[in-house]
N, C-alpha and C positions, 0 to 999 in steps of 0.2 A: 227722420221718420220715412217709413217708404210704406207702399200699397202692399198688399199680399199679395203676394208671390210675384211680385214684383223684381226686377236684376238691381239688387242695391248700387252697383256702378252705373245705374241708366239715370242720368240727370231729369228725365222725362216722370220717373217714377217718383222724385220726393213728393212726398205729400205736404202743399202749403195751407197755412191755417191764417184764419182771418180773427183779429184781436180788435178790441173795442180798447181805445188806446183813453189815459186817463184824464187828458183834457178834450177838449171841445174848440173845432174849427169858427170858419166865419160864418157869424149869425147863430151860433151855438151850436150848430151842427156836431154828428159825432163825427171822430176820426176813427180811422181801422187801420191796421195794419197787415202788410199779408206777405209772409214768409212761411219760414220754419222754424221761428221762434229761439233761434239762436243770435242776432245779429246785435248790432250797435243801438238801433230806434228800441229794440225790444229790452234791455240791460236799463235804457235810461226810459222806458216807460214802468220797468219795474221799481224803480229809484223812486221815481214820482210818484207811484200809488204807496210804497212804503211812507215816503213823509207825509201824505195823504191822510193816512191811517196812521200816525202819530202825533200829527194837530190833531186831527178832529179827539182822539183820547184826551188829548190835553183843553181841547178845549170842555169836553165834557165835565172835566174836573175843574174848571174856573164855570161853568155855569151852574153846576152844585155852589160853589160858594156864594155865587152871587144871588140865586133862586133862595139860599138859608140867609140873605141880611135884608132884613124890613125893612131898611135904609137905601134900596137898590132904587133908582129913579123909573119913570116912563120910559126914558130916553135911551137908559142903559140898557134895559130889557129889550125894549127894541131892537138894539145894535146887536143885544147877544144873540135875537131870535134870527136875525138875517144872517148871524156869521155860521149858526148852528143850520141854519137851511142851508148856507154853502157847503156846509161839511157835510150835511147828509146826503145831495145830492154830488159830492167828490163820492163817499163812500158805499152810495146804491151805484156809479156807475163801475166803481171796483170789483162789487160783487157779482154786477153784471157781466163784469169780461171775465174773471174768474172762471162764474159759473159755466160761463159759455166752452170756456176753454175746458171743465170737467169734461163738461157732455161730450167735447168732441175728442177728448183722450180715451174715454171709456168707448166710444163708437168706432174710434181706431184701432183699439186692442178686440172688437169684438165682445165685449164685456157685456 
């Protein structure tokens, strides 16, 4: 990506974008990353958010079954609501960086 009207050969011109990456540093902090969204951190943060978003599906589907048996314990529902709060908060911060990364491709094309 480069600036407008920017010299595509000018190293000075790429434009770098700032990524809200899919885990969480020390003390929970976020992590960011800041490129051009082509590199090696950015391949294996899209990896991460993809199995992100294929547990959490999966698990959505094993907490319907367990929410449908009367037989499901205290203990168990517990466990499922802490794993289900881990998943929704893997998958708000997905949609967070996502989202972010919309708004700043539509701000770059002028959109």
């Amino acid at each position: 990506m480069t600036g407008a009207g920017a010299d595509a050969g000018d190293p000075a011109a790429t434009v770098r974008s700032v990524r809200l990456l899919p885990w969480t540093g020390e003390e929970g902090r976020p992590c960011y990353l800041v490129g051009d969204g082509t590199g090696p951190l950015t391949r294996i943060a899209d990896r991460v958010e993809s199995v992100q978003l294929d547990m959490s599906a999966e698990l959505l589907g094993h907490a319907a079954e367990l929410l449908a048996d009367r037989r499901a314990t205290a203990d168990q529902l517990r466990y499922l609501a802490a794993r289900l709060t881990e998943a929704l908060t893997d998958v708000h911060r997905v949609a967070e960086s996502r989202g972010a990364r919309i708004r700043a491709s539509v701000t770059d094309t002028g959109d």
